[in-house]
N, C-alpha and C positions, 0 to 999 in steps of 0.2 A: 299110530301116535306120533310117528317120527317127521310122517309127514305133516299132521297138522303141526305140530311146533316148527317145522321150516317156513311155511305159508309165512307167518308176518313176516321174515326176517328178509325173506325174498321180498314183501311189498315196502318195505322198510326200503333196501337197495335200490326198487326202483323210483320211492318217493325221491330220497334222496338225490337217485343219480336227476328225476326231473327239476327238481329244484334247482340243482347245479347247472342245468340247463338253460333253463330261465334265467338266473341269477346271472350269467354268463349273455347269454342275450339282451337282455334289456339295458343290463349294464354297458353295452359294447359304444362305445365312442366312435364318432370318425377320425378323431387320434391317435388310435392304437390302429389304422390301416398304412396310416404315415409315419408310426413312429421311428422308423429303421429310413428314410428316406434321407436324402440328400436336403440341404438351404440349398432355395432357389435367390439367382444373382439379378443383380436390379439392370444389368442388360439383358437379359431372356428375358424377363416378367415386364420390361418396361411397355411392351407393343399392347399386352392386356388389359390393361382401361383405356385404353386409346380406343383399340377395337371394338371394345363394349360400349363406349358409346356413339359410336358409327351404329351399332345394333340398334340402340336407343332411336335412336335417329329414324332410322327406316318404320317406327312408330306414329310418329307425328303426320300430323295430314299438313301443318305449314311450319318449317323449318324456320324461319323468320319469326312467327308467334308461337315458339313450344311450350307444348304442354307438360311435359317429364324433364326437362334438361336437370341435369344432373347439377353437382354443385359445382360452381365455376363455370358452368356452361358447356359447351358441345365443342369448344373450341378447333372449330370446324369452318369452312369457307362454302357458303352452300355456295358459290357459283363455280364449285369444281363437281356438285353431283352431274355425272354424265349421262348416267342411267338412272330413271327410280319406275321403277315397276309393284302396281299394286294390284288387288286381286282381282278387275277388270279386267287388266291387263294381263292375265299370265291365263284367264281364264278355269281359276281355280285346281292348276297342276302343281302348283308351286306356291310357298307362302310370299311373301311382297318382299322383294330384296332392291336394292341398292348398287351402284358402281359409282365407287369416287378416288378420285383422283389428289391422291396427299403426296404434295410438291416437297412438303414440309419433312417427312419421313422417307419419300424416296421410294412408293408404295404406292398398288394400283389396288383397291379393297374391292369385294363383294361380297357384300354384310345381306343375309337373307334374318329376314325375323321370325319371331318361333310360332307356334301353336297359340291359333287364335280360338279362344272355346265356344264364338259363336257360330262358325264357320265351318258348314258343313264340309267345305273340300278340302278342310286340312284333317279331320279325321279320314275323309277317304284317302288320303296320301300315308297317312299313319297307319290305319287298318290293312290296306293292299299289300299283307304280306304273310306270309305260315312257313313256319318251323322248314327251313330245308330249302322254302321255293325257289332262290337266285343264287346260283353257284354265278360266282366272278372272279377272276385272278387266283383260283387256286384254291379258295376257300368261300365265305356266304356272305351275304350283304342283305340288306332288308328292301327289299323290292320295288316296294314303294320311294324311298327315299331315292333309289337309284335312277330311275322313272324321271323323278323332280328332278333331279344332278340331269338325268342326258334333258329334258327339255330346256334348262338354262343353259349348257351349252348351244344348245340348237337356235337357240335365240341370241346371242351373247356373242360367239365367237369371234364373226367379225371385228363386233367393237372393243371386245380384247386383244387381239390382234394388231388393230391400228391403234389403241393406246401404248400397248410395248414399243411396237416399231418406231412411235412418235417419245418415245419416254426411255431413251436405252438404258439400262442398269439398273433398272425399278425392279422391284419383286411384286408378285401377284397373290394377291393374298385372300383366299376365301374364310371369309366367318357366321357363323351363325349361333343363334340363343335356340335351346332345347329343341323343337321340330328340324329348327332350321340350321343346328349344327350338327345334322345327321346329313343335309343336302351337303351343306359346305365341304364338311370332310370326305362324303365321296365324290363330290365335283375335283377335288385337290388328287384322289386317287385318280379317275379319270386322265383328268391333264396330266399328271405326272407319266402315264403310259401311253400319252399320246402329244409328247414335248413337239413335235415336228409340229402339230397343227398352228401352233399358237408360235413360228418361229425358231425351231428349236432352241427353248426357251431351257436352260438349265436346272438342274431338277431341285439344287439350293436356293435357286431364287421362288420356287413354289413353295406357300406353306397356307396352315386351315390354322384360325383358332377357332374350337368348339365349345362355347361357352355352357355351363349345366347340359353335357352332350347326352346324346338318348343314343343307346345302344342297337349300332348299326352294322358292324363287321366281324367278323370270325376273330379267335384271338390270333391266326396267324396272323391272318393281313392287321391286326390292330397295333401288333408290335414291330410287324415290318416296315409299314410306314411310320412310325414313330419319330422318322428324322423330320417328318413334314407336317404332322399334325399335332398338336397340341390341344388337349382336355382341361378345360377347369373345373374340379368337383365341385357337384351337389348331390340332393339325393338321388336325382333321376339314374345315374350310370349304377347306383346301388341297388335300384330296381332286380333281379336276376327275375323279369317278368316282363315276356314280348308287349312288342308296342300294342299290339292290337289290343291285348289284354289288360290293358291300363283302362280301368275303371272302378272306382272305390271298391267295390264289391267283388269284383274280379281280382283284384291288385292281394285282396287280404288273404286270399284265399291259395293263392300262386306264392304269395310270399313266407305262409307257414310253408307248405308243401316242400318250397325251395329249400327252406332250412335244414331240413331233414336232408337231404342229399348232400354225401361229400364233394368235397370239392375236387378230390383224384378223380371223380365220375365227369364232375361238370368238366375241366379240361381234356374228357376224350369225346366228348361231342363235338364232332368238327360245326356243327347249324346253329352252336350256342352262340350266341351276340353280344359283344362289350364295347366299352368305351372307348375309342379312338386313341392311338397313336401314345403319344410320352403325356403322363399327368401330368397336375398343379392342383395341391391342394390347400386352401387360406384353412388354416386353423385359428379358432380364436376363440372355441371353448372348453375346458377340462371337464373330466367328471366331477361330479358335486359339487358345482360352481356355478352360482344362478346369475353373476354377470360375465359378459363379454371380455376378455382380454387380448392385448395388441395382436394384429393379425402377424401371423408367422407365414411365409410362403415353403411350402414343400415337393419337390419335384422326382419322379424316378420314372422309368420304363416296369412299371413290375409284368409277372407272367403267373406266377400263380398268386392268388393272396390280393388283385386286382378289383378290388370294390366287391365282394364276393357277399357282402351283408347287409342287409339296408339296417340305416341307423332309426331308430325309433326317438321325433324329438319334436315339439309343437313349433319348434322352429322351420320345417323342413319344405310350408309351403311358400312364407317369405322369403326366403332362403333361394327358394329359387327364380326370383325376382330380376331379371335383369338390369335394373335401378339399385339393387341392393348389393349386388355383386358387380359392377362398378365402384361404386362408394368405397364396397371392403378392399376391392382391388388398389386403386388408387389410396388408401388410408396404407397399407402394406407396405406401397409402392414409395411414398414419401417415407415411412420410417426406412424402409433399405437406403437411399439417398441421403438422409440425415444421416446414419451411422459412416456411408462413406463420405459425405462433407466433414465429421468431426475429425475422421482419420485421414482427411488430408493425403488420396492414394495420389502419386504422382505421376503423368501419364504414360510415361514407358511402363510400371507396374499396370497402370490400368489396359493400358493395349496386352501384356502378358498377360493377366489376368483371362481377359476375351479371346486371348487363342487359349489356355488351358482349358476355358466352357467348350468351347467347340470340340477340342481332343478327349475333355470327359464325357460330353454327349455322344460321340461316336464310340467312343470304348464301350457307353454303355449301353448302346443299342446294339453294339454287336454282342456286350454280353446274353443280352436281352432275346437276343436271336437262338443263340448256340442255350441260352437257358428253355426257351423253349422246345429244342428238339430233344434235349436231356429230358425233358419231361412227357417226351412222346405228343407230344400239343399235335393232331392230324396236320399235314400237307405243311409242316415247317421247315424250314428249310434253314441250316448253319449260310455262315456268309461264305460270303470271297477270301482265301486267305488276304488280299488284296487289297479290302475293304471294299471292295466296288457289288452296286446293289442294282447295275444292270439287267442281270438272269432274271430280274422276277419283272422286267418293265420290255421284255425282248417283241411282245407284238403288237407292231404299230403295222399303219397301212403307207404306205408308199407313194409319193406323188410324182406321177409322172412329169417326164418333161414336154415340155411345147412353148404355144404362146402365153404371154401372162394372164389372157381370158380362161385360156387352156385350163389352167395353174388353178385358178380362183376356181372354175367350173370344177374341178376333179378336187381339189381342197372339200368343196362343200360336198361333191358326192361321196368322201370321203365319213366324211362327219355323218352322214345315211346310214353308209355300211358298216360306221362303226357303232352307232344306235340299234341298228336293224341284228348286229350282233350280239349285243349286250341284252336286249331285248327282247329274244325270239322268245315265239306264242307259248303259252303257255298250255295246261292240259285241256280248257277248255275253249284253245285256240284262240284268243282275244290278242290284241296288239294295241295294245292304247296308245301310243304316242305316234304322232301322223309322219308321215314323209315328206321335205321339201323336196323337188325334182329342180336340179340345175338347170335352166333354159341356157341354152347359146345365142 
């Protein structure tokens, strides 16, 4: 008797506790991921509609007659594109990126574009990857995308090389929208562990912006370069569902499943994959508020608590629109500038100002770092008391000396054995990306 009158009370408890669950879910905003975050400052954020619409760009089939240009225009110089490669040309390894040259910012770009959905070779770029398959730097990268990163180096370097050499004090800057901010950000880790090739090229003047970036690196490596790559949210990095598995039907099904798992679990899986490097996240809606309000920009390095819940919103496929997050970027971007044109900062404040961002970004990557190993995150590593983030960039390859033929010849066999390393076969011995052989 005792036990039947317990029965409801216990399904009572668990109605309950599901409802709270739900209620709790459905309700979750992508506001309360950012709520504890830092204002981002309109010198960091200012590079991100610029970049976005160089992305744009690498869309159009004639830069002179565009079809998408954003409002105000592309305000771009097409006769500084150096490079533009489309999917002809890349022969379906990589999606169609871009190299151009802004005199104007002091900046060398390679804007790649994202995931084309009629295009079979960007799902095979997307899909070439399984839980665990690419150990790189200490931690996991998504295979495919790695793939795409070493064949635009392998195409590319030269002509980055002599733009730097030709342009000294320029930063290099890789970007990409969703497919293509997964090549970007590991082309940016690449080079950065191999500064020598590209002139030892300093590791400040490399940086990625990942526009709606698609989850590509372990969370070690995602916080350690955090000095050099930049994310701007959408839903895709809240996905906790591999790329391969991104299909409406597949996506729903990975993404209850996800929910149910803590998140102490998810951060001791070293093969789990997230969003790149330090956030940015444009807020601009509350709960229970069916219109739009002024974008706010929000920026941190988090480590646990890292987009760990997809937001459920009918906004979320516009949303990841390339065209549409330029618009909100630059709408952001102008109201930060209008509040410091009314406050009149004067330029010694505003030079102080821009060394304090750079001594709070580094404090808080290094917290970022030493928070990660407090939380046991696999293969994390505390800094340098020193602040120096050399130890985790120490194997490069060497170039010998000789003649300047020499030099170029061993340079390029260099860029082989460092592909042919990143690369090696897989279980069932395959090696997709071909070998150039230096002639003499």
């Amino acid at each position: 008797m005792s036990l039947a009158c317990g029965l409801p009370l216990l399904e009572g408890i668990y109605c309950i506790a599901c409802v709270r669950w739900a209620w709790n879910r459905c309700l979750h905003t992508a506001s309360h991921d950012s709520e504890n975050w830092g204002i981002a400052t309109p010198e960091e954020f200012e590079p991100v509609p610029r970049i976005c619409r160089l992305i744009l760009a690498v869309y159009e089939e004639d830069i002179q007659k565009p079809q998408w240009a954003p409002i105000g225009g592309y305000r771009i110089d097409p006769a500084f594109f150096i490079v533009r490669k489309k999917y002809e040309d890349t022969q379906g390894r990589v999606p169609p990126y871009i190299i151009y040259l802004d005199h104007g910012n002091h900046d060398i770009v390679l804007a790649v574009s994202g995931l084309n959905l009629a295009k079979v070779s960007d799902y095979a770029v997307l899909w070439d990857n399984r839980l665990g398959q690419r150990k790189f730097d200490g931690g996991y990268v998504h295979n495919g995308l790695l793939k795409a990163a070493g064949w635009v180096l392998d195409a590319e370097c030269e002509t980055l090389r002599e733009l730097l050499e030709k342009n000294p004090g320029y930063t290099l800057t890789f970007a990409g929208h969703s497919l293509g901010s997964g090549v970007a950000a590991l082309l940016s880790v690449v080079v950065v562990q191999n500064r020598d090739r590209l002139g030892n090229l300093e590791r400040k003047r490399i940086r990625s912006f990942a526009v709606a970036p698609v989850r590509c690196m372990s969370l070690n490596l995602a916080v350690r370069y955090a000095d050099v790559i930049n994310s701007i949210d959408d839903f895709l990095p809240r996905t906790a569902t591999p790329l391969e598995d991104i299909l409406p039907c597949i996506l729903c099904l990975r993404c209850m499943r996800d929910t149910c798992i803590p998140e102490e679990r998810m951060l001791k899986d070293p093969r789990r994959l997230y969003a790149p490097g330090r956030l940015y996240h444009i807020v601009e809606r509350k709960p229970f508020r069916c219109r739009r309000f002024l974008p706010v920009v929000k920026t941190a390095v988090p480590v646990d608590g890292r987009f760990e819940r997809i937001v459920l919103s009918c906004n979320a496929a516009s949303d990841h629109a390339i065209i549409w997050i330029e618009r909100e970027a630059q709408k952001a971007l102008d109201l930060m500038l209008e509040k410091d044109r009314i406050a009149e900062i004067p330029r010694k404040q505003w030079m102080e100002r821009q060394e304090t961002i750079e001594r709070e970004h580094s404090e808080e990557h290094i917290a970022a770092l030493r928070r990660a190993v407090t939380l046991a995150v696999p293969h994390a590593f505390a800094p340098y008391p020193y602040g120096t983030f050399d130890r985790f960039s120490s194997e490069h390859f060497v170039v010998g000396e000789g003649s300047l033929g020499d030099q170029k010849c061993k340079q390029r066999k260099s860029w082989d054995e460092l592909i042919e390393r990143l690369f090696e076969k897989d279980e069932s011995g395959h090696m997709v990306l071909r070998k150039i052989l230096c002639t003499p």
